[in-house]
RODO-2510 file (C-alpha; in nm, 4 decimals, decimal comma):
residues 193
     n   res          X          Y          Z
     1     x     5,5155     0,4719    10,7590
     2     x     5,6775     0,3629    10,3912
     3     x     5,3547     0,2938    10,2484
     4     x     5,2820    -0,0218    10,5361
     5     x     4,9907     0,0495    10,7681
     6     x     4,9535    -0,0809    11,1277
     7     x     4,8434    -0,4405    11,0985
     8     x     5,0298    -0,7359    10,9806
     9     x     5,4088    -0,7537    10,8907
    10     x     5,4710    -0,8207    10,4953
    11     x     5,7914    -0,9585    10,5709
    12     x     5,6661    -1,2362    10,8757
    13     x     5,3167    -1,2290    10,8346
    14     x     5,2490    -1,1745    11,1870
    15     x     5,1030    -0,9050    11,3681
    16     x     5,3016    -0,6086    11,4379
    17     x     5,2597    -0,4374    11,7673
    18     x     5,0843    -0,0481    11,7825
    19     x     5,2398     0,2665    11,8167
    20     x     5,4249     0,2817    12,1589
    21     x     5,3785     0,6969    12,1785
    22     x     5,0107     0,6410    12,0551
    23     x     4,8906     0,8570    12,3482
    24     x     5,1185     1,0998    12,3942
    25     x     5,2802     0,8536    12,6336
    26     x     5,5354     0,5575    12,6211
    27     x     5,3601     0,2122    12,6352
    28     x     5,5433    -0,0060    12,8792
    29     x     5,5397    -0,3779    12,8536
    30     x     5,3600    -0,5981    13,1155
    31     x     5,5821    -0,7779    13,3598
    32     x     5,7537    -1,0906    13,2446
    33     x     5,5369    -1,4072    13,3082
    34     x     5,8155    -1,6366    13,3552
    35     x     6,0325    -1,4687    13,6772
    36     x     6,4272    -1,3996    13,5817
    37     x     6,7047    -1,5136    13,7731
    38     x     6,9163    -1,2734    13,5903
    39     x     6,8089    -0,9891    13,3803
    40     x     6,9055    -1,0781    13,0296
    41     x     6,9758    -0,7559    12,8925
    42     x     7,2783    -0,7271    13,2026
    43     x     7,3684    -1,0842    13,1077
    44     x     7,4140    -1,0042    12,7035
    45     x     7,5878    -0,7267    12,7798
    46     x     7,8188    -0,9167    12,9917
    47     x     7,9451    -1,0701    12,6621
    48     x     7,8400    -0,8044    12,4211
    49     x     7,9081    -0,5116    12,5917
    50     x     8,2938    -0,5378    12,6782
    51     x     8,4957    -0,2547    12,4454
    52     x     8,4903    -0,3452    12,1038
    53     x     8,2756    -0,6903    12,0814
    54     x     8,0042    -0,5259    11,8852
    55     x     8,1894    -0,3590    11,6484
    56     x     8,4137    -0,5996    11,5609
    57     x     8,0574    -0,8953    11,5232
    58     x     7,9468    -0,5722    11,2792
    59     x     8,3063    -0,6238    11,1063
    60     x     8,2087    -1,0190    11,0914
    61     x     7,8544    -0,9978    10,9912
    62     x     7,8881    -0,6673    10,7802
    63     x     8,2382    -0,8174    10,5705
    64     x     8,2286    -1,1827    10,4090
    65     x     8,5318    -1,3085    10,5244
    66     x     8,6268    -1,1001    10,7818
    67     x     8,9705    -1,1761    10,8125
    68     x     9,1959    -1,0358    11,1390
    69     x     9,3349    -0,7424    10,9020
    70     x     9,0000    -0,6074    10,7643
    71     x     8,8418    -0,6317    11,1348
    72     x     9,1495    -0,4005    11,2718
    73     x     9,1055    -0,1674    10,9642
    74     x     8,7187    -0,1499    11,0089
    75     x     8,7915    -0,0362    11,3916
    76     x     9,0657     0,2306    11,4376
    77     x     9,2494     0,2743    11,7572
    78     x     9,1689    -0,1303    11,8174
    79     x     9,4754    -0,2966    11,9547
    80     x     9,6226    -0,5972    11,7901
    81     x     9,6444    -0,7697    12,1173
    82     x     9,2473    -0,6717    12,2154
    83     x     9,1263    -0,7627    11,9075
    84     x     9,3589    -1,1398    11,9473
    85     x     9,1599    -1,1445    12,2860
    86     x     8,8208    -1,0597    12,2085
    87     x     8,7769    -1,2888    11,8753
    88     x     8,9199    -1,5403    12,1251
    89     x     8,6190    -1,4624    12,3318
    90     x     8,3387    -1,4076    12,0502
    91     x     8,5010    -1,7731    11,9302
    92     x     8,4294    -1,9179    12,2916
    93     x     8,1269    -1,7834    12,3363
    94     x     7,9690    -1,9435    12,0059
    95     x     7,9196    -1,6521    11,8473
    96     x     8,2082    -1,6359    11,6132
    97     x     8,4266    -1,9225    11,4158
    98     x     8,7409    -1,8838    11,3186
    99     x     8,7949    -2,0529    10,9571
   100     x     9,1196    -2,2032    10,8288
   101     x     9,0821    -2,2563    10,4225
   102     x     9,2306    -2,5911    10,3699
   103     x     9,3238    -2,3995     9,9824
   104     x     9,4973    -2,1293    10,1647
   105     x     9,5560    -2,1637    10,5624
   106     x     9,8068    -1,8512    10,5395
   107     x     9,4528    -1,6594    10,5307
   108     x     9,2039    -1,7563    10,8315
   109     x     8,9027    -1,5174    10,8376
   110     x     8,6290    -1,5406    11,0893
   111     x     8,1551    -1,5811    11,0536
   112     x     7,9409    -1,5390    11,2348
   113     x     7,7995    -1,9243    11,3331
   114     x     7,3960    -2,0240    11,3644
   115     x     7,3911    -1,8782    11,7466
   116     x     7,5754    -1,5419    11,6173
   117     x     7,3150    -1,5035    11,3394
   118     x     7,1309    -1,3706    11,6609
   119     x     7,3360    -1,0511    11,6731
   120     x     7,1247    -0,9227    11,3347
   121     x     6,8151    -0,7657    11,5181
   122     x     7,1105    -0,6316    11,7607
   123     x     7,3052    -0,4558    11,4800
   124     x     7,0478    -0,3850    11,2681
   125     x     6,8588    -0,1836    11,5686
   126     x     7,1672    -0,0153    11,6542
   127     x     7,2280     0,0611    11,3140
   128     x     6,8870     0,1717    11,2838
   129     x     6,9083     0,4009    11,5013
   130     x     7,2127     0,5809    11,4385
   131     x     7,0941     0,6380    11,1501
   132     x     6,7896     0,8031    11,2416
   133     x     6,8758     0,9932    11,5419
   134     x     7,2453     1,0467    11,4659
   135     x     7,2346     1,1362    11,0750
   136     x     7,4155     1,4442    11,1041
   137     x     7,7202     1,2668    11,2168
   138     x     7,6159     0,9468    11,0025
   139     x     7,5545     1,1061    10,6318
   140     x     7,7474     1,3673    10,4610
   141     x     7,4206     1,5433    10,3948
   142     x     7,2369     1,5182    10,7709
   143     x     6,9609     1,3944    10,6179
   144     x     6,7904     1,0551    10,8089
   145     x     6,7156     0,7178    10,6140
   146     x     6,5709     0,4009    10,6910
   147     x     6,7366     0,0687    10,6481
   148     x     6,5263     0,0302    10,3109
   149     x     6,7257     0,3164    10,2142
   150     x     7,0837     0,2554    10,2569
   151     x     6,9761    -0,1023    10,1838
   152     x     6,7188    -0,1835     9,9542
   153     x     6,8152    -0,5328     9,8139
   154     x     6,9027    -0,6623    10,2255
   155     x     6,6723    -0,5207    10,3984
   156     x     6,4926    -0,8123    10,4792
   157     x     6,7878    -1,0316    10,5936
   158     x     6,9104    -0,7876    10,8127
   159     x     6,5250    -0,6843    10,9827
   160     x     6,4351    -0,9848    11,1018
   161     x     6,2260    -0,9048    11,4050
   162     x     6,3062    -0,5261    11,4379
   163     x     6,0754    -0,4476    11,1045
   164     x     5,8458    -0,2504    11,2429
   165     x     6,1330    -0,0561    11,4147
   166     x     6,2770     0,0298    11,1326
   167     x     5,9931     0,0966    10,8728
   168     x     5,9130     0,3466    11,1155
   169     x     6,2287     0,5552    11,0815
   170     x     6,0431     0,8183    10,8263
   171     x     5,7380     0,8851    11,0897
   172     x     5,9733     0,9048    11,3962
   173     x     6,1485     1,2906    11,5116
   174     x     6,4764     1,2950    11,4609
   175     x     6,7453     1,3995    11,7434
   176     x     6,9681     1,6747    11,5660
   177     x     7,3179     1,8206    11,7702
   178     x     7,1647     1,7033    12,0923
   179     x     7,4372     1,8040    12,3906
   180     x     7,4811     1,5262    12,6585
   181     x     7,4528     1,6449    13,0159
   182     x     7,4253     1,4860    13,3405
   183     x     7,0209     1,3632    13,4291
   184     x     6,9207     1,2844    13,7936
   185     x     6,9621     0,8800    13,9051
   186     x     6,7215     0,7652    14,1471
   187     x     6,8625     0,8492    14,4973
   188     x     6,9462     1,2395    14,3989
   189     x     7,2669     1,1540    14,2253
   190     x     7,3136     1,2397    13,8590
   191     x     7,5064     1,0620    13,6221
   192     x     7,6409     1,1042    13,2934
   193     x     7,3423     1,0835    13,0183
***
């Protein structure tokens, strides 16, 4: 597992949770103690997960100064009039500021504020994981890499909370030219996997 054993964390100090396939089996969390109005994954996604919003918070947390131009460049096929919209909505949201150099107004560019900081473990598991289980389509060479890898010097600002997740990217199987078919839903239908 990169040299770390089960144990504590390096980078927090804290314990870091098992192997969740230690059996054989996945590991499922206990329910929550505190009862949910709302399921929270649904209700990020309600922000997060409309077209575009998470790449264009990679663009902003990925590019210092993400200006309007770079974000468009960084996501082909993105309208100008979507991406208008949904930095309008990041911006609302909290997630997002737009900033307006008093040296050079001509030039806004946009950062993530404190709340967006949050969307690090977010991208940083999703980049994670593409690069583990999508590497074929990731690296010119196919071959899979941790986030110490590609890298080395941030790979502690942009873990956070998802270290163990990602030191364990050399251990884990990787998922090579995997075709996606339909899987049964609960009920008898299928839907699309």
């Amino acid at each position: 597992m990169g040299g770390h054993e089960l144990g504590s964390d390096p980078l927090w100090g804290v314990p870091r949770l098992g192997d969740p396939m230690a059996d054989g089996r996945p590991q499922y969390p206990s329910p929550p103690a505190v009862p949910f109005a709302a399921c929270p994954i649904e209700t990020t996604l309600g922000s997060l997960g409309r077209k575009w919003s998470i790449t264009i918070l990679r663009e902003v947390a990925f590019v210092p100064h993400a200006t309007f131009g770079a974000i468009r460049k960084g996501n082909p096929g993105l309208r100008q009039r979507t991406l208008s919209n949904r930095l309008r909505q990041l911006c609302a949201e909290g997630l997002i500021r737009r900033v307006v150099p008093p040296n050079d107004p001509r030039h806004p560019h946009y950062e993530l504020t404190t709340k967006g900081l949050d969307i690090w473990p977010i991208l940083t598991s999703l980049f994670q994981f593409g690069t583990r289980h999508h590497a074929d389509e990731v690296f010119a060479d196919g071959r899979p890499r941790s986030l110490e890898d590609v890298y080395p010097n941030d790979a502690a600002l942009l873990l956070g909370p998802v270290a163990a997740y990602a030191r364990s990217a050399a251990a884990s199987p990787v998922r090579t030219n995997v075709s996606v078919g339909r899987r049964p839903r609960a009920g008898g239908r299928s839907t699309r996997a």
